[in-house]
C-alpha positions as a Markdown table, in Angstrom:
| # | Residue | x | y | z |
|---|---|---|---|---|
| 1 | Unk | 252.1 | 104.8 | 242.6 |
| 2 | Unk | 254.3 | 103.4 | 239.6 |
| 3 | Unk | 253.9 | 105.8 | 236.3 |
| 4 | Unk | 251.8 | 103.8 | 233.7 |
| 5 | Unk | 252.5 | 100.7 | 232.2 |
| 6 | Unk | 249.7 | 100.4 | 229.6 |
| 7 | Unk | 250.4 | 103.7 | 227.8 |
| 8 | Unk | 254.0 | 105.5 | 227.2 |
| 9 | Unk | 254.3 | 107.7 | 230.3 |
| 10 | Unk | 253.5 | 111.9 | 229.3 |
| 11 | Unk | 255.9 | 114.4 | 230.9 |
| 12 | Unk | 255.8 | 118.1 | 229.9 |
| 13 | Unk | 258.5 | 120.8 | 230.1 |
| 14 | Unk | 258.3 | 123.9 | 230.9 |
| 15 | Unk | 261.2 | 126.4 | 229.6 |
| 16 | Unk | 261.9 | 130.1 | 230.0 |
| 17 | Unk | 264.6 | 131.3 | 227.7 |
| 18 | Unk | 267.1 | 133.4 | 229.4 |
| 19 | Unk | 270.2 | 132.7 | 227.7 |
| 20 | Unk | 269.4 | 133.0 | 224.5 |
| 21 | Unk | 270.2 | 128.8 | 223.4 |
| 22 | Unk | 271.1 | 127.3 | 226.3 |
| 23 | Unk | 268.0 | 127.2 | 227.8 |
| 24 | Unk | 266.1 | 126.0 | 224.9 |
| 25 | Unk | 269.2 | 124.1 | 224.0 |
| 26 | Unk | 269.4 | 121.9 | 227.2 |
| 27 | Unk | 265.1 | 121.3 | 227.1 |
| 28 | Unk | 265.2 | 120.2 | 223.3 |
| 29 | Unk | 268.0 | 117.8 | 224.1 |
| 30 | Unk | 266.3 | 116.1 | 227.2 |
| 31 | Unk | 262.7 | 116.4 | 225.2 |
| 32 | Unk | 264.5 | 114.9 | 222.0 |
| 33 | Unk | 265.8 | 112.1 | 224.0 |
| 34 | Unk | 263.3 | 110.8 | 226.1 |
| 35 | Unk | 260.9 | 110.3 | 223.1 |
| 36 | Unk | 263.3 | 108.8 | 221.0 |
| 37 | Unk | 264.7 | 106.8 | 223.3 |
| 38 | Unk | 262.5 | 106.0 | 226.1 |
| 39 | Unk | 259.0 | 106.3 | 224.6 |
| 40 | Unk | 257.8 | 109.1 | 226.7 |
| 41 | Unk | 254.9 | 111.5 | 225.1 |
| 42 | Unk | 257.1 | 114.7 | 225.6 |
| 43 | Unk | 255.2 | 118.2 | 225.2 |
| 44 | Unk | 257.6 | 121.3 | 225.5 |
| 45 | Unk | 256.5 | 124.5 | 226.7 |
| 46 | Unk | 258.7 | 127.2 | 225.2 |
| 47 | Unk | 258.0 | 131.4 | 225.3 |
| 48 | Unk | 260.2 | 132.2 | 222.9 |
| 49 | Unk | 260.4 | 130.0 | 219.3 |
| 50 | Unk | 262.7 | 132.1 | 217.5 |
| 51 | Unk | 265.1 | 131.7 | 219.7 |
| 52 | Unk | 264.5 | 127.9 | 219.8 |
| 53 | Unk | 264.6 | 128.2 | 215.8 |
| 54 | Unk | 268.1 | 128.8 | 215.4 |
| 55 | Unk | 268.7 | 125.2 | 216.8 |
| 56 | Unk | 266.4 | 123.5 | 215.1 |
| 57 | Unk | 265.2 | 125.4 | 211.8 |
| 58 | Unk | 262.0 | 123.4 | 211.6 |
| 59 | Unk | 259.9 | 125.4 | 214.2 |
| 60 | Unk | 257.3 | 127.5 | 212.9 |
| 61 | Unk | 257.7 | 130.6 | 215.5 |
| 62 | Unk | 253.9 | 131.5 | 214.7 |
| 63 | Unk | 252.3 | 127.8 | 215.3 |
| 64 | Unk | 250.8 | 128.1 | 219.0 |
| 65 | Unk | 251.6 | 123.8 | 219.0 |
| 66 | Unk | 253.1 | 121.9 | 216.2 |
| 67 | Unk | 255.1 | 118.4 | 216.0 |
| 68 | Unk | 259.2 | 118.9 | 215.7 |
| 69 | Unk | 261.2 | 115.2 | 216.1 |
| 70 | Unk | 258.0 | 113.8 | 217.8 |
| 71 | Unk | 257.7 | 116.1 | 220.3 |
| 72 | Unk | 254.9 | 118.7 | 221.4 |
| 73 | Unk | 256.3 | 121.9 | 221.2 |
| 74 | Unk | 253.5 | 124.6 | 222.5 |
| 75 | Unk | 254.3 | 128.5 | 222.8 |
| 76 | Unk | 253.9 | 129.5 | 226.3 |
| 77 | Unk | 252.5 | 132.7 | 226.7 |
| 78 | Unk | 253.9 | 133.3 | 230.5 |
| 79 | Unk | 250.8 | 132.6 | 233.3 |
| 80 | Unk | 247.7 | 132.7 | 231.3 |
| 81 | Unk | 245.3 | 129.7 | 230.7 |
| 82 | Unk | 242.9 | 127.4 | 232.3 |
| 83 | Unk | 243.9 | 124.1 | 232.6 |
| 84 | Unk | 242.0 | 120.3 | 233.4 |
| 85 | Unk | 243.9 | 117.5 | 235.0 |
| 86 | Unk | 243.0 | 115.1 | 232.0 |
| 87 | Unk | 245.6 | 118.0 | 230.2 |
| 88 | Unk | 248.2 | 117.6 | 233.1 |
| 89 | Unk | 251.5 | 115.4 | 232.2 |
| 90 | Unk | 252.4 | 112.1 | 234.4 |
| 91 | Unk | 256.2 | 114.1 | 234.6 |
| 92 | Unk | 256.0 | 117.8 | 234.8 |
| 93 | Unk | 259.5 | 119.9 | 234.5 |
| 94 | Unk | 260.4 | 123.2 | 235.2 |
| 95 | Unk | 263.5 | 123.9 | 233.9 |
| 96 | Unk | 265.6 | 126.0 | 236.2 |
| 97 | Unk | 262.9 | 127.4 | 238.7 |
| 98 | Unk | 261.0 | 128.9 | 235.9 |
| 99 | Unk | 257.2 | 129.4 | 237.2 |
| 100 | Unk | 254.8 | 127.1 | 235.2 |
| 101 | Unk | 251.4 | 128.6 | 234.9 |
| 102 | Unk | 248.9 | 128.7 | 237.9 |
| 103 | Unk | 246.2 | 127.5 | 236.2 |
| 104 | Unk | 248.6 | 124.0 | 235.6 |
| 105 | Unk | 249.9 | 123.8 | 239.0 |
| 106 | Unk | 245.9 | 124.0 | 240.6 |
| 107 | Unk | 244.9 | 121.1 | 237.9 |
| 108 | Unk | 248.1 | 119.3 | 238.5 |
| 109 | Unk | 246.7 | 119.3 | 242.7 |
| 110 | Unk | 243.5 | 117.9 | 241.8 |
| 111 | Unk | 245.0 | 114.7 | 239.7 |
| 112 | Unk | 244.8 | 111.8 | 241.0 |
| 113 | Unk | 247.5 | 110.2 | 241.5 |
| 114 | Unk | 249.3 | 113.4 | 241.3 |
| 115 | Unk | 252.2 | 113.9 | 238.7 |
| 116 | Unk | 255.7 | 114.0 | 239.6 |
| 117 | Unk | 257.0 | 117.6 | 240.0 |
| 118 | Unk | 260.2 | 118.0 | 239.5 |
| 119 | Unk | 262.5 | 121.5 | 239.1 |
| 120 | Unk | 265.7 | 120.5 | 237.0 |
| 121 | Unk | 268.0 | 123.2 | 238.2 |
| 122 | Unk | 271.4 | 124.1 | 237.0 |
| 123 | Unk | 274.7 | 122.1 | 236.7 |
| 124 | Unk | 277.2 | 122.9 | 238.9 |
| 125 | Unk | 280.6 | 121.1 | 240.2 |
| 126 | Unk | 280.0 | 122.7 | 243.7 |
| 127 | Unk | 280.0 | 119.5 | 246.6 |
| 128 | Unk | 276.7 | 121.5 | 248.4 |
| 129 | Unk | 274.8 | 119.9 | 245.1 |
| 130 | Unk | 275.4 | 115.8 | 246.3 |
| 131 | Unk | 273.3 | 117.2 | 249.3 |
| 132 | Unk | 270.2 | 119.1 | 247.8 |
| 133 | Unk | 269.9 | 116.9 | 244.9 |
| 134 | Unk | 266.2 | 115.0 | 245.4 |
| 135 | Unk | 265.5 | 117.6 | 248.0 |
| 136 | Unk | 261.5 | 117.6 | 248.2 |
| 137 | Unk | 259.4 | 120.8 | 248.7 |
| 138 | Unk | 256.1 | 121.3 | 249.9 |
| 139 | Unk | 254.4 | 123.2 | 247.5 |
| 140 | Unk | 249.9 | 123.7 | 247.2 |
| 141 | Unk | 249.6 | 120.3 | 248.5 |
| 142 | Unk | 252.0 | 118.6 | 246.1 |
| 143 | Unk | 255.5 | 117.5 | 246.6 |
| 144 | Unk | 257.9 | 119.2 | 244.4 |
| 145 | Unk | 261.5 | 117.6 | 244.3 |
| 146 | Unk | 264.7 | 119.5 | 243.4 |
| 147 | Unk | 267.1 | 117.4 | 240.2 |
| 148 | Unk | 270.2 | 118.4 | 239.9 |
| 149 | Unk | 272.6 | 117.1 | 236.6 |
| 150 | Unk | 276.5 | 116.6 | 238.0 |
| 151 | Unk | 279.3 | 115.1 | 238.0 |
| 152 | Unk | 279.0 | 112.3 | 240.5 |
| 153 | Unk | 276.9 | 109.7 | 241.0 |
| 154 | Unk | 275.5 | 111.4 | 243.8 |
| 155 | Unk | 273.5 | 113.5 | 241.0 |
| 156 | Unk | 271.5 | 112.9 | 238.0 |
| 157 | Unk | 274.3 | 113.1 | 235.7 |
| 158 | Unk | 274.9 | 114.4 | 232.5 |
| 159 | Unk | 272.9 | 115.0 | 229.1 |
| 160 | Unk | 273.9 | 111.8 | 226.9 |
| 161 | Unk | 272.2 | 110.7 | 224.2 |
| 162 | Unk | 272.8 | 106.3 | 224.3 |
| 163 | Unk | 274.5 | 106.6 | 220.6 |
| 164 | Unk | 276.7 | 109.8 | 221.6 |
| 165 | Unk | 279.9 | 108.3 | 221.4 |
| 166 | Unk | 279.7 | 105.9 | 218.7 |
| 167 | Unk | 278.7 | 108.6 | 216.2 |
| 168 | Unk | 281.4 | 110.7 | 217.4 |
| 169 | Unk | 283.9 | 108.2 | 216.7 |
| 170 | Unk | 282.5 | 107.2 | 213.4 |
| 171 | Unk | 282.8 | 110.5 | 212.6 |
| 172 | Unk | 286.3 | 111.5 | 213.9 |
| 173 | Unk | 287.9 | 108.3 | 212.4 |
| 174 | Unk | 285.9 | 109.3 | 208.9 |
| 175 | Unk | 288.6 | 112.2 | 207.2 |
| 176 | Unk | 286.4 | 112.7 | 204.3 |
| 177 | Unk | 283.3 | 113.0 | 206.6 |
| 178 | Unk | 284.9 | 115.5 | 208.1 |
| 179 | Unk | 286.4 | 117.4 | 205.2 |
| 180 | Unk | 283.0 | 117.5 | 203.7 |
| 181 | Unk | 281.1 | 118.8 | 206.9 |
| 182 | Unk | 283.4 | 121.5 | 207.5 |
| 183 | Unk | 283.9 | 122.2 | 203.4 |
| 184 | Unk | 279.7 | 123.2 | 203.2 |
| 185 | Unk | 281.1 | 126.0 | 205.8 |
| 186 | Unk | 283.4 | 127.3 | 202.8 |
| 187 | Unk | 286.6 | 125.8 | 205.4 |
| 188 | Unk | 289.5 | 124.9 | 203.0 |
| 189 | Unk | 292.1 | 122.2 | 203.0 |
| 190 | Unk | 294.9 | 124.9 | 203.8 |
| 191 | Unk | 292.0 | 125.9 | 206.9 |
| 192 | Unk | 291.6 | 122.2 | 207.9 |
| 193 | Unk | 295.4 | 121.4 | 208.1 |
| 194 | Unk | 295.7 | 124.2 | 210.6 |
| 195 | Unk | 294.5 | 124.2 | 214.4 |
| 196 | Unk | 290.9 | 124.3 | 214.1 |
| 197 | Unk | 289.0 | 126.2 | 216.8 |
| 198 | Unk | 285.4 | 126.8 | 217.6 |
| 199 | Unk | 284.2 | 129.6 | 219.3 |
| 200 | Unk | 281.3 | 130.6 | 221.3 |
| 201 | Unk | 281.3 | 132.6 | 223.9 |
| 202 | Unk | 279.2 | 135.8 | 225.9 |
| 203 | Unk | 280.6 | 139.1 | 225.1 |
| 204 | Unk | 282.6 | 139.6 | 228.1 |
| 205 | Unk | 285.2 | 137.0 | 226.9 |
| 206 | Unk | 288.4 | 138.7 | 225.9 |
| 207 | Unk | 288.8 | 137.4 | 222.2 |
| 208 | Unk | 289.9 | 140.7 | 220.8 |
| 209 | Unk | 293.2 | 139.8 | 222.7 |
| 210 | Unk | 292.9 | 136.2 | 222.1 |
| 211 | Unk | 292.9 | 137.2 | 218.3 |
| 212 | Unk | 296.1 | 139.4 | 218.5 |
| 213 | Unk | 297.6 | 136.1 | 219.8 |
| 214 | Unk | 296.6 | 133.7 | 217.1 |
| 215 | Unk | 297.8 | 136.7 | 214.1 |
| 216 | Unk | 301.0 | 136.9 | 215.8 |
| 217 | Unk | 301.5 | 133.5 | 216.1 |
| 218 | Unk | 303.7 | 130.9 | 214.3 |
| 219 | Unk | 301.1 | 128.1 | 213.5 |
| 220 | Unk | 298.4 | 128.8 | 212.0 |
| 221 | Unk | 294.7 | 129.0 | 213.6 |
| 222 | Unk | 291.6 | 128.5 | 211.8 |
| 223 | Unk | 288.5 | 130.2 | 214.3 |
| 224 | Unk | 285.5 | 129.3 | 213.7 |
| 225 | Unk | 282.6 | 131.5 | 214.6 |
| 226 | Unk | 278.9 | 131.4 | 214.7 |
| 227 | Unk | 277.2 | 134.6 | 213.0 |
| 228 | Unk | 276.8 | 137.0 | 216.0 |
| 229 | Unk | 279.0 | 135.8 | 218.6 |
| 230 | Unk | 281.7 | 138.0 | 219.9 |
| 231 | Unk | 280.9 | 140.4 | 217.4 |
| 232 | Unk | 283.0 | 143.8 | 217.8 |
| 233 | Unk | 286.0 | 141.6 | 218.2 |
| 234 | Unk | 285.5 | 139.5 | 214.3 |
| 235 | Unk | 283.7 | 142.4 | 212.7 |
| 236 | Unk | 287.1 | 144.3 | 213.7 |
| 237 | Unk | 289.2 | 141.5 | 212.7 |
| 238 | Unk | 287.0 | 140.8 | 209.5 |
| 239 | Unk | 287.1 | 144.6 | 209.0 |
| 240 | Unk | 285.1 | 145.6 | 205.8 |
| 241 | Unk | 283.1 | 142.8 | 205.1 |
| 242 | Unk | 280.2 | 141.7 | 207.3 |
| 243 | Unk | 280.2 | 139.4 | 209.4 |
| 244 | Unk | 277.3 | 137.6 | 208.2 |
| 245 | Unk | 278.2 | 133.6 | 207.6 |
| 246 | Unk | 280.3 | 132.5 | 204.8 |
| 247 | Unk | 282.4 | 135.7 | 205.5 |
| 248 | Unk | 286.5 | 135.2 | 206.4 |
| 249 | Unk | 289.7 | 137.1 | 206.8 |
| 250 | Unk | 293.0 | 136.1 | 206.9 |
| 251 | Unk | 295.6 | 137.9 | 209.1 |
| 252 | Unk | 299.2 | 136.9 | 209.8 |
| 253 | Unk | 298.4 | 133.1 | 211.6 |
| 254 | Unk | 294.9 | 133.9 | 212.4 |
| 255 | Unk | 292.0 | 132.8 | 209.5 |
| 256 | Unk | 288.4 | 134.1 | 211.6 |
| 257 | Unk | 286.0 | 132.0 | 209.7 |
| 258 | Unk | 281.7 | 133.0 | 210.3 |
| 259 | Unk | 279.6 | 130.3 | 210.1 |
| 260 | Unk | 275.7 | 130.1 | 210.5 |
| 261 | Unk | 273.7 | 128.8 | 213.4 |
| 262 | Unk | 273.6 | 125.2 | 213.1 |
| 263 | Unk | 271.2 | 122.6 | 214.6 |
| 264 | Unk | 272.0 | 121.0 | 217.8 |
| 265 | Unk | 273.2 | 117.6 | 215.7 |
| 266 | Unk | 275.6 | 119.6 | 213.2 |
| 267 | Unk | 277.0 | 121.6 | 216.4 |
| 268 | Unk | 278.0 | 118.5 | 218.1 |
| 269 | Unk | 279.6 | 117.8 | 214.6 |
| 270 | Unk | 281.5 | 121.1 | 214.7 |
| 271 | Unk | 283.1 | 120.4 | 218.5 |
| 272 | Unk | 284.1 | 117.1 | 217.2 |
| 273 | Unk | 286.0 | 118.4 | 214.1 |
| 274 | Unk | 287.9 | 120.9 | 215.8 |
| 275 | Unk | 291.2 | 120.7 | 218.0 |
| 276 | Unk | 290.2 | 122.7 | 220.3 |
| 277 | Unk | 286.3 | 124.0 | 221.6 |
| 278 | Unk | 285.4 | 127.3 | 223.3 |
| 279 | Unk | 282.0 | 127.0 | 224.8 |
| 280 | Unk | 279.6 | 129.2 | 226.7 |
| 281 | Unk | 276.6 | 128.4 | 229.2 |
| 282 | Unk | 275.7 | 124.5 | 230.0 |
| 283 | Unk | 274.6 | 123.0 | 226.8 |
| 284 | Unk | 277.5 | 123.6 | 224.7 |
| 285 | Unk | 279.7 | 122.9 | 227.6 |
| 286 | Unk | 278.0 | 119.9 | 227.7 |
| 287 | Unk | 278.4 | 119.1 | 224.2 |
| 288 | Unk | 282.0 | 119.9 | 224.2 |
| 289 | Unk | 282.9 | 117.2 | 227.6 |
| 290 | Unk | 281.3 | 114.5 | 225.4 |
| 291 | Unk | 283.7 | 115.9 | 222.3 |
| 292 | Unk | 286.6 | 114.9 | 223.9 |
| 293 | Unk | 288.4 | 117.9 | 223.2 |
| 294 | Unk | 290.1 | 120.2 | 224.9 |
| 295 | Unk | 288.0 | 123.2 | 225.7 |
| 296 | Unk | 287.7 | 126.5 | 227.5 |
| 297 | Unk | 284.5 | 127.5 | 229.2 |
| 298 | Unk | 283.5 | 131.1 | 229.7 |
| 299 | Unk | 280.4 | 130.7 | 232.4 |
| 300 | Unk | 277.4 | 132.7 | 232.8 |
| 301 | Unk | 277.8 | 135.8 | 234.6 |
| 302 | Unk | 276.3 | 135.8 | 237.9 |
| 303 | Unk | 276.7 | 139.1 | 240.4 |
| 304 | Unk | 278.7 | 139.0 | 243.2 |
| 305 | Unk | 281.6 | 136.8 | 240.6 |
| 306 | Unk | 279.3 | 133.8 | 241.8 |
| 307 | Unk | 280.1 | 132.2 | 238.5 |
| 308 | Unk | 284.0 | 132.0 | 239.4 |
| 309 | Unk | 283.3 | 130.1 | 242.5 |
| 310 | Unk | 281.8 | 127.5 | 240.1 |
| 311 | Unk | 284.5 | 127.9 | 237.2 |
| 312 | Unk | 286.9 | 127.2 | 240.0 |
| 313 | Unk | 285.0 | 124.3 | 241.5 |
| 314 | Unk | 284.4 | 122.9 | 238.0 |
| 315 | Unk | 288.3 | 123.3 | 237.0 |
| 316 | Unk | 289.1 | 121.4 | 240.4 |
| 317 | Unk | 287.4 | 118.4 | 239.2 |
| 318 | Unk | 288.1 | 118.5 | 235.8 |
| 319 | Unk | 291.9 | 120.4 | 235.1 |
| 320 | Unk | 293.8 | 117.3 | 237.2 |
| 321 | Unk | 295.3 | 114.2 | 236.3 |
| 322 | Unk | 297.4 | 111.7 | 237.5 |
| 323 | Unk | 300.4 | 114.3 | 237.4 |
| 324 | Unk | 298.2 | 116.7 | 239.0 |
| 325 | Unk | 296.9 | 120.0 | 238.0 |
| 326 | Unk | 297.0 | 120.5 | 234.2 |
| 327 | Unk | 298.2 | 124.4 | 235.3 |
| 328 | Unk | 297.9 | 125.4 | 231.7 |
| 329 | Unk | 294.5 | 124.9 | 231.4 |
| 330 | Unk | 293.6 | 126.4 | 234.8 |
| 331 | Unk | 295.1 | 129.6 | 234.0 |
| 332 | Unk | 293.7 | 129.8 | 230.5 |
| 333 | Unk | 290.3 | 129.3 | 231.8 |
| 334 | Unk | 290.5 | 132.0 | 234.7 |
| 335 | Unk | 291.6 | 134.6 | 232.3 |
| 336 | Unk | 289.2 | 133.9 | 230.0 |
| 337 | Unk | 286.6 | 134.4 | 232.6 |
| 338 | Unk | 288.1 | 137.6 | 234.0 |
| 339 | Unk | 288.6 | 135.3 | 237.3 |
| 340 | Unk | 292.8 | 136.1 | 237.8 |
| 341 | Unk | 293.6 | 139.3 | 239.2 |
| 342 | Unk | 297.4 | 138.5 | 237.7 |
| 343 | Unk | 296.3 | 136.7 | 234.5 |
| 344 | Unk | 299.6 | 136.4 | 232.0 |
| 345 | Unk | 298.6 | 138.0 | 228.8 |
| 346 | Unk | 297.3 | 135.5 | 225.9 |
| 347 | Unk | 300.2 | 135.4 | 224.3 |
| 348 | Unk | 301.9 | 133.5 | 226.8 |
| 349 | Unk | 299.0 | 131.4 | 227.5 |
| 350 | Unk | 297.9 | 130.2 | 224.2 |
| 351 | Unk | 301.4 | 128.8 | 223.8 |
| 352 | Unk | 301.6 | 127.3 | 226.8 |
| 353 | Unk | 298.1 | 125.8 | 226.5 |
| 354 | Unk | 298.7 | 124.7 | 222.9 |
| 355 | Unk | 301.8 | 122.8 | 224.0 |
| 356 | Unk | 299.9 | 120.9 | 226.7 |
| 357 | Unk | 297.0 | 120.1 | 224.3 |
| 358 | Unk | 297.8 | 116.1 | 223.9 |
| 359 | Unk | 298.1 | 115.8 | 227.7 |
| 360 | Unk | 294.6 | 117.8 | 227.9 |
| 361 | Unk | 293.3 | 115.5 | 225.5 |
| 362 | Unk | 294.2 | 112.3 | 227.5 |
| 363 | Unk | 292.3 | 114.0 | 230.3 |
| 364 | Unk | 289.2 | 114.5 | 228.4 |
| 365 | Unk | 289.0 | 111.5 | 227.4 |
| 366 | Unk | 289.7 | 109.8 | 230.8 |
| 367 | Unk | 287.0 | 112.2 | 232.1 |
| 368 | Unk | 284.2 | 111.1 | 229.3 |
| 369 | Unk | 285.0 | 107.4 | 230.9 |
| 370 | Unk | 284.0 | 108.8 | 234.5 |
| 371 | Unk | 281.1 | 110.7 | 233.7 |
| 372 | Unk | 279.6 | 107.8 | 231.1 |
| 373 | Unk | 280.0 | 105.8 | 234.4 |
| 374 | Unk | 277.0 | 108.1 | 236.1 |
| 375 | Unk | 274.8 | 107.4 | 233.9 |
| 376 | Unk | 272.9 | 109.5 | 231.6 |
| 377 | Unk | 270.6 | 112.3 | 233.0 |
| 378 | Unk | 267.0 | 111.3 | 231.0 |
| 379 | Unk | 267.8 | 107.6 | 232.2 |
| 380 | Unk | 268.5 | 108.5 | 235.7 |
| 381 | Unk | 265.6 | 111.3 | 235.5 |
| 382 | Unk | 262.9 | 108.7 | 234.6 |
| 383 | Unk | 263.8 | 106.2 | 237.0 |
| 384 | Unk | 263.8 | 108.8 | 239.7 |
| 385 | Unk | 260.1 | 109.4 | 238.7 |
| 386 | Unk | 259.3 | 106.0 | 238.5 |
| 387 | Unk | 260.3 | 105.3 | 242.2 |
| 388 | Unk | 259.3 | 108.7 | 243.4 |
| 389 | Unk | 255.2 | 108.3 | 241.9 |
């Protein structure tokens, strides 16, 4: 059965928060956009709101449901609660095989019709996705069907919002847009003529080394930090001071910069104004494809160096162009995963990165032209549900 036409359609999501603000950073973006932009009644089950607040500094971490951009957002405390079908969702989510409460699943069988169940799993570049993507699984008399985001039209795409790219330019062409946004940050005109980099990354990345690098450079490097992110490496570069935001230190080439957690919108702002993005997770890594800057990507850790299979198969896809691999970038982005057993030392890599940065920009841009050709994930997601009802 089609979803309704005489009411917007309702679709819930349900989110665990496991890495801290990707999680929550992914599920707010896909809530966000498919009530703004497709109508849908969104409610968004989250377990942890203070996470969720750093993003968006409207939540209320003690409200058990309040209203945040027009969407539900409800605190999920983990399995408990009774639920009716008349409180079930025509679209129900789980985000990344969390398990939604019992109580929901049992109402959910006794609907009728019965909602759309999908699991929105991870992105991955791997080829075995094109095959399991809108996989269906029985599950307590229901059907439950496997979306996977990707880079091919064989998947559901990526996360875009429909007037991504046209604010981006708007603001890249806009000088004094950008002076401003990055001046509120305490960033001066001596910081903004430099190399401007963003940072955020898991602890494992190697940025005390990256650091040495930048200091004993000859151009200078303005890195830009959010408070708490690789934080033995700038509170030893910062030295004294904390490294709460609006703290900096200036050493040899190398000006380390902390800003504060910023929401999703002013983020997206910060990846467009710099030169050059490092990103951790998916939603940032997102964020900085559609920035159409050159980035790095430090991945999740998985065990058994899983995550390096899909660095690799990501950097396969992405690190090529018409000249072929962009071998710069590769080897920058294996070292900074700890993927090369004979990575060159950072300060041979930065240079040679920095001096293929123009050619890695082409490809970013030629690759933000291929993906916008998939589609965008919400788009593609609700049409899935509409012929799959």
């Amino acid at each position: 059965m089609p979803l309704p036409t005489d009411r917007a359609p309702s679709l819930a999501i349900f989110c665990k928060v496991v890495d801290n603000y990707g999680d929550i950073g992914i599920c707010w973006r896909l809530a966000r956009q498919l009530g703004g932009e497709h109508g849908v009644a969104v409610t968004l089950w989250v377990d942890d709101l203070s996470s969720f607040r750093r993003i968006c500094p409207e939540i209320d971490v003690a409200a058990e449901e309040q209203q945040a951009s027009g969407v539900t957002v409800r605190h999920w405390h983990g399995q408990d609660g009774a639920f009716a079908p008349a409180d079930i969702a025509d679209i129900v989510i789980e985000f990344f095989a969390c398990d939604i409460p019992p109580g929901y699943i049992a109402a959910m069988a006794q609907c009728s019709p019965q909602p759309v169940w999908l699991n929105l799993e991870g992105l991955t570049a791997e080829e075995w996705v094109e095959g399991c993507h809108a996989l269906t699984s029985p599950r307590h008399g229901m059907i439950k069907h496997f979306f996977f985001p990707g880079f091919t039209d064989k998947t559901g795409g990526l996360l875009r919002e429909a007037a991504l790219d046209e604010k981006r330019l708007a603001f890249q062409s806009d000088a004094r847009a950008m002076a401003a946004f990055l001046g509120q940050f305490g960033v001066t005109a001596a910081e903004m003529r430099a190399v401007k980099v963003s940072l955020f990354c898991y602890p494992s990345a190697p940025v005390a080394e990256l650091f040495a690098a930048w200091q004993a450079g000859s151009e200078p490097i303005t890195c830009l930090v959010p408070e708490g992110v690789a934080f033995d490496a700038v509170q030893a570069f910062i030295g004294d001071d904390a490294a709460l935001p609006g703290a900096a230190r200036t050493r040899g080439a190398l000006t380390v910069r902390v800003l504060p957690f910023v929401p999703q919108d002013d983020y997206d702002r910060l990846l467009w104004a710099c030169d050059v993005n490092l990103v951790r997770g998916e939603d940032s890594f997102v964020r900085a494809q559609w920035a159409g800057q050159p980035f790095l990507w430090h991945i999740y850790l998985q065990d058994e160096n899983l995550h390096h299979v899909k660095l690799r198969a990501f950097l396969q896809r992405y690190a090529v162009d018409a000249d072929g691999a962009i071998d710069s970038l590769v080897q920058a982005a294996l070292a900074w995963n700890g993927a090369s057993a004979n990575a060159l030392p950072w300060a041979r890599l930065w240079p040679a990165l920095q001096a293929d940065l123009p050619r890695i920009r082409a490809r970013a841009q030629a690759w933000q032209r291929q993906m916008q050709a998939h589609g965008d994930l919400a788009s593609n997601l609700l049409a899935f549900a509409g012929a799959t009802r």
